[in-house]
Each structure stands twice: as structure tokens, then as C-alpha cells.
N, C-alpha and C positions, 0 to 999 in steps of 0.2 A: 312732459305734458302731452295729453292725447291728443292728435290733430284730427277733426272732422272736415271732411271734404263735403262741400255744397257744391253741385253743380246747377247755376241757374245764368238767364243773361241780363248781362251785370256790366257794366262801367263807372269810370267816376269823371268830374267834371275835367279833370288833368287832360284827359283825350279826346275834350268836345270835337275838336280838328280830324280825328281818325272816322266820327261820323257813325258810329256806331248804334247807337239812338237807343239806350234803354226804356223799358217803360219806368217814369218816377214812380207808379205805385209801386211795380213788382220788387224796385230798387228802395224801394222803403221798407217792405217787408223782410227783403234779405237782409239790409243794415239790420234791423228790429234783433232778426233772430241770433243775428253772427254774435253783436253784440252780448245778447241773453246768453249763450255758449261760453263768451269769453269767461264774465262773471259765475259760471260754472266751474270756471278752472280749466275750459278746453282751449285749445286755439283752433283757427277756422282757417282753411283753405279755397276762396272761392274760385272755382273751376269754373267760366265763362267762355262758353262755342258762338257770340256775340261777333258777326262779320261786318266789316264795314259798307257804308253802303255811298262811301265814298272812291273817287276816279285813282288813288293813289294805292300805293302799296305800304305796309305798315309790318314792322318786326313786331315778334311777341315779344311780350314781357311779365315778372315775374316782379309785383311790388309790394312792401308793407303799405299798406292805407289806411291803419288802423294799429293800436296796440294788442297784440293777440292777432289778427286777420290780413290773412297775405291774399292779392288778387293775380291768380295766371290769368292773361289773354295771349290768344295763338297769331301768330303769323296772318295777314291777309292780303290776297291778291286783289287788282282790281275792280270795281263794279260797275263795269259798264256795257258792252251790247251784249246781245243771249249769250255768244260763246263764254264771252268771258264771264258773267255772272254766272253759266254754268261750273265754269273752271272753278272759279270762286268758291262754290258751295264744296266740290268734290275734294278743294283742298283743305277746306275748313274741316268737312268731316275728317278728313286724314290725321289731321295734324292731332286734331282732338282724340280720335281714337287711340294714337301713338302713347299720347301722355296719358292718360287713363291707364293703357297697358302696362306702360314703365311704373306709374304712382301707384294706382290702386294695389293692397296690400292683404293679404288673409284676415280678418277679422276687422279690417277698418269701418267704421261707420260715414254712412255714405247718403247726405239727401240732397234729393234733388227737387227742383220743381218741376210739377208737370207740363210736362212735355212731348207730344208723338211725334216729331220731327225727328230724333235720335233715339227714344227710347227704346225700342228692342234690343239696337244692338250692345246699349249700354246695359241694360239689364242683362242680357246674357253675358256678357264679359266680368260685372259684376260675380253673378251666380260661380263665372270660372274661378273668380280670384274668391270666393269665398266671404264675402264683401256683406254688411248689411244695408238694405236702402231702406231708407224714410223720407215715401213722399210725399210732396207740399201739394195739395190739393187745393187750387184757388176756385174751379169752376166744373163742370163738366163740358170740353166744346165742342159735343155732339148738342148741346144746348142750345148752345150761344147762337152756332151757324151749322145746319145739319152735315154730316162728314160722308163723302161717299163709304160705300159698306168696308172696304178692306181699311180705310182708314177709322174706321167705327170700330170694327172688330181690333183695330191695335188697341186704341184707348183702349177699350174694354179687358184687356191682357195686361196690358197697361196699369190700371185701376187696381187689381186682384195680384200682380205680382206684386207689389211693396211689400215689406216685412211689416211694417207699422207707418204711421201716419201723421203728417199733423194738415188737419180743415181748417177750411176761411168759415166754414157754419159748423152748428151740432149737425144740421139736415145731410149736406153730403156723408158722416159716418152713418148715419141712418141709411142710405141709399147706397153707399157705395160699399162699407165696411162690415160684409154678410159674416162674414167668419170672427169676426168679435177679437181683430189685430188692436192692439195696446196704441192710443192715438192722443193728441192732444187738438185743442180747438185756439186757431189764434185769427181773429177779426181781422185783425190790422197792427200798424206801429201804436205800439202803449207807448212811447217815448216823445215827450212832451217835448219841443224845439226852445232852444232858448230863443227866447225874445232880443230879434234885431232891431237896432235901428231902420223902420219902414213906416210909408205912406205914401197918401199922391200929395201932401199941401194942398187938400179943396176939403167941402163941407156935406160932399157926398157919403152918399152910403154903398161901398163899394160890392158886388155881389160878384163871387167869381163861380165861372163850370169851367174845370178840370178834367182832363180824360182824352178818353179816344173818340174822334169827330163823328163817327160811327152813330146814324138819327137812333137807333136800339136801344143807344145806351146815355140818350138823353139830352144830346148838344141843341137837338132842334127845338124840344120843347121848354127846356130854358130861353133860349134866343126868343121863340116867341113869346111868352109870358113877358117881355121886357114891354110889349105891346099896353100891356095894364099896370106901366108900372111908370109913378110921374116924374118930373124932370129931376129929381134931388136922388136919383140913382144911377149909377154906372153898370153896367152887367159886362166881364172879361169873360172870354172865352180864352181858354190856354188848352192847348191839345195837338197831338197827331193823327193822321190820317192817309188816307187814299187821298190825290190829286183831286179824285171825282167827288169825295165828302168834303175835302177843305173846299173846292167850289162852291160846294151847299151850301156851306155855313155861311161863305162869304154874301154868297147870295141871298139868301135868309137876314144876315144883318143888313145889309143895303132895304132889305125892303122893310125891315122894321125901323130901320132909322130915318126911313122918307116920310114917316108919319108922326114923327117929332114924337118928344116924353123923353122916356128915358133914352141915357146914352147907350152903345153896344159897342164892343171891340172887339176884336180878333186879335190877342196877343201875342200868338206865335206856340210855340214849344221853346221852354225853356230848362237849363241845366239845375242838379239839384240845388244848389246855392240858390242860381236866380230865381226857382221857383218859390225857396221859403222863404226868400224878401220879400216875394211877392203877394205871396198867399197873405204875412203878414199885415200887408197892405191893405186889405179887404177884409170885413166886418164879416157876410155871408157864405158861407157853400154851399154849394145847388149837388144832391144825389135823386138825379131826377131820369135813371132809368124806365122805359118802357116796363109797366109791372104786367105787361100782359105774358111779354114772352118769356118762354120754358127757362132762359137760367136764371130768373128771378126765383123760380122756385129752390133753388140751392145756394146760388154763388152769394158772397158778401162782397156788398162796393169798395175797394179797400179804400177809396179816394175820404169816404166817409171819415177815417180816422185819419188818414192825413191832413183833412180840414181840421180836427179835431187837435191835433198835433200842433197847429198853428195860431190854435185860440179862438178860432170862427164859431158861429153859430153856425150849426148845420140843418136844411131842409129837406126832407128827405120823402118820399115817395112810400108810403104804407107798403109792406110785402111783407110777408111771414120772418125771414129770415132775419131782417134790420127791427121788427117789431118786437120776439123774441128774444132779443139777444140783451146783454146789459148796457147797452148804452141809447137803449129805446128813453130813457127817462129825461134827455136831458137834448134830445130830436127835437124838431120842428115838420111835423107833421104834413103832410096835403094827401086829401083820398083820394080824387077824380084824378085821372090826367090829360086835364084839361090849362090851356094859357090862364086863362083868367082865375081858376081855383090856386094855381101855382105861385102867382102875383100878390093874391090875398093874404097866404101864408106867409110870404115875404114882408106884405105892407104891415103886417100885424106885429112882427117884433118888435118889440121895445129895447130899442138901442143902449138907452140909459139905465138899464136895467143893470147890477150888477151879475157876472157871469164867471163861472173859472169850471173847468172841465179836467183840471189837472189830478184833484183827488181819485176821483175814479178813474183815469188811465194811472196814476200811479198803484193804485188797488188792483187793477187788469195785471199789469205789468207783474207784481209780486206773484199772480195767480198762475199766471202764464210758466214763468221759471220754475216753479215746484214742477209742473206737469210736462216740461222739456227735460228735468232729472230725472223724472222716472220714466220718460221715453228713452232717454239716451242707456240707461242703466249702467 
């Protein structure tokens, strides 16, 4: 059986304690696709340079987590004053480089996600071992947050070296994929969650925003819309952040919650388990990105199909990319982005309305794995 090596950062809830902190979307995506490989008939290697960002020292290790899908994580040292989270990084690259050196093989297939933290010197070491990469294009983050020039110019070397591709939009192949390299397009997890036993035991309407606490990408204008929204709704915030954004947020819910109506929380960051009890738990999800800024023009929310995964109705915020795409039909719409237009969309759903979202992500999903076999070839 061919083994594909994925290099992205990656944990599972087994090492919450090592502190590592994935992101659940990106850690959803990877599941999605390892999984799609296995059922191909591959087995999946997932390669993770994921350092902790905890005061302890922790051994690598090398585990099944999956039928078909083994996960390496490396060695890490301490994280804590400059020196040592210096140390930290220089031993992380180390280690990772070593093992890439030893593993990577003449003709292996090799994707990764994007990445300029590591990626030059893995692509060239790649190109040495004769290696194919296919990389996972979630955004462009010269977008997101402008990148000084020499880090702009990597991306952009970056972008153009992959052999082939798979986007989170058709837009980024548009944009980024000028030489017409063989790509596949994947939104998000098509992979429907089983249904847990989950709820709060109240007669609310639960509405959760998911994600990074980052105002860009949407945490603030969720929180305020709770402002026009009346007492028989909960609105959770679940996410990580900067100290200086969890602040905001916190500070933002205090001041919508002094004016009574609906409830507001800050949930924390939770592991993948306790995330899908949770998500489960809640009726709404909020993709209530800034449409104004530049990565709205390419990138896909993947949170969007993680809601989707969990059975939620989703709101989403009009942009080309989520408008376009197939699962515009079964959105909850808002134009302006404005609190009170955001609240309206919300108070409009009909709860009792029957709903199931499962045919078409199992449709996506079918669509998806034809066009990862004839990537992988």
C-alpha cells in the first residue's frame, strides 16, 4: 500500500496536556482528506512541526490514530522566556528537518499545507529527494495580514513551486494556478459527524461563532448583533486568540450583556471531541467575516462546513466565494455588515422548519474523491 505523507499542524485530543493548540478547522480539513486517501487504498503519514506551547518538555512520538493514518510529532523543548522559546523553534526545525531527510523517498507523494514558516527549505529538500508536493491552498496570507516583502516574495515561490494543488475556492486556482497544474477544489469537511448525545437542557436558541478571536474574521460583529437579539437566545463564542483579542472579546461581551436581551459567552477553546458536543449543542453558526477585506476575495471559511458537519443552520455573510460555491443554496444569507442586519437574519429562521444538510455534503464528498484520484494518479 502507497504511503502519502501530509505535512500540516496537526494534534489529537490524546495530547491536550502537551498544549500544542491546533486549529479545529485546519484539523478538520486534514481528517477530511487523510481519511478520502485511505478509501482510495492509500495510507497516510501525517508529518506535524506542531511545538508546544507549553513550560514542559515532551518526547516525540510516532502513533496509529486512525485505521490506514499514523501521526509523527517531534520532540519539544520548553516554551518559555525569549531564549528558550528561541531554542524551542530552532530545535523544532531540527528535528523536523532530520526526519524528512531520513523519510522522504524518490517518487513519494508529498502534500502539504500552506505554509512559509518552513516551506523553502522543505521544498528544496523535497526537489533533492525527487518527491512530488501537492499543496493545500486554504488562503493567500499576503491577504489576510500584509507580509513584509521578503516574506511575500517566499509565499509567492511558495504558490508556483507545488506540482499540483488542491483550493479551499475555484478563485484561488484562478489566481494563483497561472500554468494550468492539475488541482482539485475542497471547501471543507464533507464528512457529516455522527450525532451525539448534546444540549444545554434550556428552551433557547443556541447560536455559536467559532474561530480565531481575530475582529477580521468576525468575532466582534457576531457579539454585537447579540445586541438585537431578545432574551430566548444564547450567542457562544468558542475560539483562540492573542491575549490582546481574547481582551476584546471579553470586553465587547460585558458590554453587550450590561444592556440585557440576549445571553453572550465566551466558551474557551475547546478539543476536537468537546468541540462537536458542543457545536452539537447549538441550533446556529455565525460566518460572519469582514467582507470587506482582501481574503474574502479568495479564501473559504472552512468553519462554514464544520458547522455544516454538525447539523447547524449556517449565516453567512454574502462574498463571491461562499455565494458561488455549492452550498450557497442551503446559507442563510445577510448583505450589510451591520449588528442589527446580522440579528434579523438570525431572528428569521424558522427553527421548526424541517432541515438536513447531509445529502449534499455526502454528494460533495463522492465529488471530491474522484478528483483526489486523479490528483494523486
Amino acid at each position: 500500500m502507497k504511503e502519502i505523507k501530509y505535512i500540516a499542524f496537526y494534534d489529537t485530543a490524546d495530547n491536550v496536556a502537551e498544549d500544542r493548540r491546533p486549529s479545529l478547522a485546519a484539523k478538520s480539513k486534514v481528517d477530511f482528506i487523510s481519511k478520502a486517501l485511505v478509501r482510495l487504498g492509500f495510507s497516510v503519514r501525517i508529518i506535524s512541526p506542531l511545538r508546544t506551547k507549553s513550560r514542559g518538555r515532551f518526547a516525540g512520538k510516532d502513533a496509529q490514530i486512525a485505521p490506514g493514518i499514523r501521526l509523527r510529532l517531534f520532540s519539544t523543548l520548553p516554551w518559555g522566556n525569549v531564549a528558550q522559546k528561541a531554542l524551542s523553534v530552532l530545535w523544532g526545525e531540527a528535528v523536523f528537518f532530520l526526519y524528512l531527510l531520513r523519510h522522504v523517498r524518490r517518487g513519494d507523494t508529498v502534500i502539504m499545507y500552506h505554509e512559509t514558516a518552513y516551506f523553502q527549505w522543505v521544498r528544496r529538500l523535497l526537489c533533492l529527494k525527487g518527491a512530488r508536493l501537492i499543496l493545500e491552498v486554504e488562503e493567500i496570507f499576503d491577504d489576510v495580514s500584509p507580509l513584509p516583502p521578503r516574506r511575500r516574495k517566499a509565499e509567492q515561490r511558495l504558490l508556483r513551486a507545488a506540482d499540483r494543488y488542491i483550493f479551499s475556492t475555484e478563485f484561488l486556482n484562478q489566481r494563483v494556478n497561472t500554468q494550468g497544474k492539475p488541482y482539485a477544489v475542497l471547501y471543507g469537511t464533507y464528512e457529516s459527524e455522527p450525532r451525539r448525545e448534546a444540549g444545554f437542557g434550556d428552551a433557547l436558541i443556541h447560536v455559536l461563532y467559532a474561530g480565531i478571536l481575530e475582529p477580521r474574521k468576525g468575532v466582534i460583529a457576531a457579539i454585537r448583533a447579540a445586541r438585537f437579539l431578545p432574551v430566548g437566545y444564547h450567542l457562544h463564542v468558542l475560539g483562540f486568540g492573542t491575549e490582546e483579542d481574547r481582551q476584546r472579546v471579553l470586553d465587547e461581551i460585558a458590554e453587550v450583556t450590561s444592556r440585557g436581551g440576549a445571553r453572550v459567552t465566551y466558551d474557551g477553546y475547546l478539543s476536537a471531541e468537546e468541540f462537536t458536543r458542543f457545536a452539537q449543542s447549538c441550533h446556529i453558526g455565525l460566518c460572519t467575516q469582514d467582507s470587506t477585506a482582501s481574503f474574502s476575495n479568495t479564501s473559504f471559511p472552512s468553519k462554514l462546513l464544520v458547522y455544516l458537519s454538525n447539523g447547524l443552520r449556517v449565516v453567512s455573510v454574502r462574498i463571491p466565494t461562499i455565494e458561488e460555491s455549492p452550498l450557497a443554496g442551503i446559507l442563510y444569507f445577510y448583505e450589510r455588515q451591520t449588528p442589527e442586519e446580522l440579528a434579523a437574519v438570525i431572528r428569521s429562521i424558522d427553527m421548526s422548519a424541517p432541515y438536513d444538510c447531509r445529502k449534499l455534503l455526502d454528494e460533495l464528498k463522492q465529488g471530491f474523491e474522484r478528483d483526489l484520484a486523479a490528483l494523486i494518479g
